[in-house]
C-alpha positions in Angstrom: -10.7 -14.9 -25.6 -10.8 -13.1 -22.2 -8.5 -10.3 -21.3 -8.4 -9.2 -17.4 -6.7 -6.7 -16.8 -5.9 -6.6 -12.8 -4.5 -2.9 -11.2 -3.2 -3.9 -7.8 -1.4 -1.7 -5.1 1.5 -2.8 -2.2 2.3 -0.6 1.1 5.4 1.2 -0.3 7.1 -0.9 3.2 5.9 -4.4 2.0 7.0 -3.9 -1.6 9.4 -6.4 -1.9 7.3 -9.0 0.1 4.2 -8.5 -2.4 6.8 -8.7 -5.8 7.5 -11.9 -4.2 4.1 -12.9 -3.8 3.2 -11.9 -7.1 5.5 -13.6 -8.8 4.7 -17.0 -7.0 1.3 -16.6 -8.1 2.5 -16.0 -11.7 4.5 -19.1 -11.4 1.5 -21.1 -10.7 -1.0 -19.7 -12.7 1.0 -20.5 -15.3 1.7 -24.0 -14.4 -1.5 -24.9 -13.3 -4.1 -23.4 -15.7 -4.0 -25.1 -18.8 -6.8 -22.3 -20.1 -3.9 -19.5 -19.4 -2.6 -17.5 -22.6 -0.5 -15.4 -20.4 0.2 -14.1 -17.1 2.2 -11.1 -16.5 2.7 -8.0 -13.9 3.8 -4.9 -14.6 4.9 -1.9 -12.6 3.4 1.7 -13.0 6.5 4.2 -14.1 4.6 6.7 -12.0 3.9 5.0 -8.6 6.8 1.9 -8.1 3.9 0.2 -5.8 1.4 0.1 -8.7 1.4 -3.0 -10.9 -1.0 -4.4 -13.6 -1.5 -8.0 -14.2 -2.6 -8.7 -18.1 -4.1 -11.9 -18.1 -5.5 -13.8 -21.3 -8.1 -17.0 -21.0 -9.1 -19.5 -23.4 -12.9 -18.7 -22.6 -14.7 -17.8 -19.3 -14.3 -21.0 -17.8 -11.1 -21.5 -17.9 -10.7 -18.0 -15.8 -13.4 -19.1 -13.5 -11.6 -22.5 -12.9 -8.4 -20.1 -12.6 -10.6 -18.2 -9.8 -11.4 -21.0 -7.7 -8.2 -22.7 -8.1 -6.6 -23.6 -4.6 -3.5 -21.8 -6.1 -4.9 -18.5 -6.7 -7.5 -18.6 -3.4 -3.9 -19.6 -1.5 -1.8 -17.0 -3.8 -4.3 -14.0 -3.5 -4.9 -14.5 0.2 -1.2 -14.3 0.8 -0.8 -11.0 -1.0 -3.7 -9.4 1.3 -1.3 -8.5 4.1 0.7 -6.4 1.8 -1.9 -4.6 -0.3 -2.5 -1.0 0.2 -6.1 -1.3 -0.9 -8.2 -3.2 -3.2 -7.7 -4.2 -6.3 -9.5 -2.7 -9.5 -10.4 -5.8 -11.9 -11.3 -4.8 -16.0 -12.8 -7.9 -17.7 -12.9 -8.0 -21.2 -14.3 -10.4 -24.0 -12.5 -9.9 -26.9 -11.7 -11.4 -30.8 -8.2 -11.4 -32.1 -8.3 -9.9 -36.1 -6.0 -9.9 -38.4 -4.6 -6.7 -40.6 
């Protein structure tokens, strides 16, 4: 399994605009990519223009199929006018275990 886990950042003025945004790219990510676990955002407690995205993939091609998907090229491009700055993108291969 693949875990991303995506820290992304609106302008405090365009908040509302990138929620919107973000959950539209949810919406399809999740109807789209049949290699999608899940597909959730989260905002910070400490910053309310903070958010994480926890995303877990099948296997590496199913996120790379996610990447290139018209949705998310479309989807990501639309958030660029409301983001304060880059995002910061943690990629992690992981096994689930039992206890």
């Amino acid at each position: 399994m693949i875990t991303v886990h995506a820290y992304v950042h609106a302008l405090p003025e365009h908040r509302d605009a990138y929620l919107d945004g973000l959950r539209a790219l949810q919406a399809s990510t999740r109807a789209n990519d049949p290699g999608c676990l899940r597909y959730e955002f989260w905002a910070s407690i400490d910053d309310p223009n903070a958010f994480v995205c926890v995303e877990e993939w099948t296997d590496m091609d199913a996120l790379t199929a996610h990447l290139d998907a018209p949705h998310h090229i479309a989807g990501s491009a639309a958030l660029d006018a409301y983001r304060s700055r880059p995002g910061e993108i943690q990629i992690f291969q992981s096994t689930p275990i039992g206890l």
